[in-house]
C-alpha positions as CSV (number, residue, x, y, z in Angstrom):
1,X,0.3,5.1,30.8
2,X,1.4,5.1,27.2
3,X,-1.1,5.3,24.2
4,X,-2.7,2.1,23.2
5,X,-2.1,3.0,19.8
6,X,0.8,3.8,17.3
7,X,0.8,4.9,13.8
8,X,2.9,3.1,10.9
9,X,5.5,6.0,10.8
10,X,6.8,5.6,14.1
11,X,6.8,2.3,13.7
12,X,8.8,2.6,10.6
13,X,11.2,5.1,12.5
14,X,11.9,2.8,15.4
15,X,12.6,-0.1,12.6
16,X,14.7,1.8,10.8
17,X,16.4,3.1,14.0
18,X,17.3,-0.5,15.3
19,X,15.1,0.0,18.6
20,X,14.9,-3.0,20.8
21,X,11.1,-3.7,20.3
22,X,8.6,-6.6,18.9
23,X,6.6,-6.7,15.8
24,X,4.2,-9.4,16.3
25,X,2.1,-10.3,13.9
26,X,-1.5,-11.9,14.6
27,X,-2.6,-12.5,11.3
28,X,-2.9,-16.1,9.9
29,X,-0.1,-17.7,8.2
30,X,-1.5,-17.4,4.3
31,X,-1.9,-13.6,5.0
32,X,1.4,-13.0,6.6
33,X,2.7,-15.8,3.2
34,X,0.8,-13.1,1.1
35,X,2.2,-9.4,2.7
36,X,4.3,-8.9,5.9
37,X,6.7,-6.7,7.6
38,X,11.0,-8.2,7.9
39,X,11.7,-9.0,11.3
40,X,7.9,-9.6,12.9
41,X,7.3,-12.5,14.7
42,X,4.2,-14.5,13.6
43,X,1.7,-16.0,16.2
44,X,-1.8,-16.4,14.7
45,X,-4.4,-14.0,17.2
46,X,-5.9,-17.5,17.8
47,X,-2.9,-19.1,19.2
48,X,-1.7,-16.4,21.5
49,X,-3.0,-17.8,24.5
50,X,-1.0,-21.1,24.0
51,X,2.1,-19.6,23.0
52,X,2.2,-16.8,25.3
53,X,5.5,-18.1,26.6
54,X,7.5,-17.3,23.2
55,X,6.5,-13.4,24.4
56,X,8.0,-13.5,28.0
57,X,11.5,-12.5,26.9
58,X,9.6,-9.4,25.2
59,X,7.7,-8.8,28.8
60,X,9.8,-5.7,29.4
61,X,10.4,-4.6,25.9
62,X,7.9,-2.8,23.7
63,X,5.7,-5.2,22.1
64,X,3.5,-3.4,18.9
65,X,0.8,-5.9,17.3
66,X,-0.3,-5.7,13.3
67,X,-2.5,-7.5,11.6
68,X,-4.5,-6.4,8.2
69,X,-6.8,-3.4,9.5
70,X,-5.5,-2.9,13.2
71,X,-8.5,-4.8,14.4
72,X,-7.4,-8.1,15.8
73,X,-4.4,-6.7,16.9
74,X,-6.1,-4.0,19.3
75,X,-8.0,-7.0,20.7
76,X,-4.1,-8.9,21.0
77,X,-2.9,-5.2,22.2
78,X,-5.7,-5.4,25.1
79,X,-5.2,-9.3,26.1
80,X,-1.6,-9.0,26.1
81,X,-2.1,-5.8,28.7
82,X,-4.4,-7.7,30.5
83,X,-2.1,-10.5,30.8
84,X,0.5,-7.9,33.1
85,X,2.7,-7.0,29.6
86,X,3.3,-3.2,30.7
87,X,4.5,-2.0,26.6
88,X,2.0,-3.4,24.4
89,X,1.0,-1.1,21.4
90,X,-1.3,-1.8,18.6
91,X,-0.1,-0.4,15.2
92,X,-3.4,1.5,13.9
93,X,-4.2,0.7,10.3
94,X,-2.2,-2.6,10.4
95,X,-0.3,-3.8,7.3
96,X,-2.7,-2.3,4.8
97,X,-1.9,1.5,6.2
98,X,2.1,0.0,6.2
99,X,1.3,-0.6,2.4
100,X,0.2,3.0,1.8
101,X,2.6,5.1,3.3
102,X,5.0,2.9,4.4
103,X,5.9,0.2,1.8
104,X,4.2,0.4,-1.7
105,X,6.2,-3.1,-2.8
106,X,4.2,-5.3,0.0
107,X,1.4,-6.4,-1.4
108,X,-2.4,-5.5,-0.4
109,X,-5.1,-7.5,-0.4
C-alpha cells in the first residue's frame, strides 16, 4: 500500500508534470475564495458524503486531498479509503505548507 501522505513538492511536480491525478479540496468555499491551488476541485469535507458521486470517475486515478493544515483532509484521505478508493493521498501541511515552499503569491491566512 502506498503512503497515506504526500508532501507539497511532489505534488507540485506531478502538477507541473501534467499527471492524470485529483486535487480535491475540502476546505470551505470562503477559504478556497481566499487561497487555493488552479485545477482543484472543491467539495466542502462536510459534503463529501453527498457528493461522493462527482469522485467516481477519479475511483482509479490518484486522488490527493488539501485543505489549510492537512487536518481535515487526512480525515477525507481515510473516509475516502474507507469508502473502497484504492489512490487516495493526503497532502501534508495542506495549502499553508503550498504557500511556503510552493507558492509565495497564494495568500495565507
Amino acid at each position: 500500500m502506498q503512503n497515506i501522505e504526500i508532501n507539497v513538492q511532489a505534488v507540485k511536480a506531478m502538477l507541473d508534470a501534467k499527471s492524470d491525478f485529483l486535487l480535491l479540496d475540502c476546505r470551505t468555499p470562503a477559504e478556497h475564495a481566499t487561497a487555493n491551488i488552479p485545477n482543484s476541485m472543491l467539495i466542502p469535507m462536510n459534503d463529501i458524503p453527498a457528493r461522493i458521486n462527482e469522485l467516481e470517475p477519479h475511483r482509479e486515478s490518484l486522488i490527493v486531498v488539501h485543505c489549510h493544515h492537512g487536518g481535515r483532509s487526512l480525515r477525507v484521505t481515510e473516509w475516502l479509503l474507507a469508502q473502497g478508493f484504492p489512490n487516495v493521498q493526503n497532502m501534508t501541511g495542506g495549502i499553508d505548507a503550498w504557500s511556503e515552499q510552493i507558492d509565495p503569491t497564494v495568500p495565507k491566512y
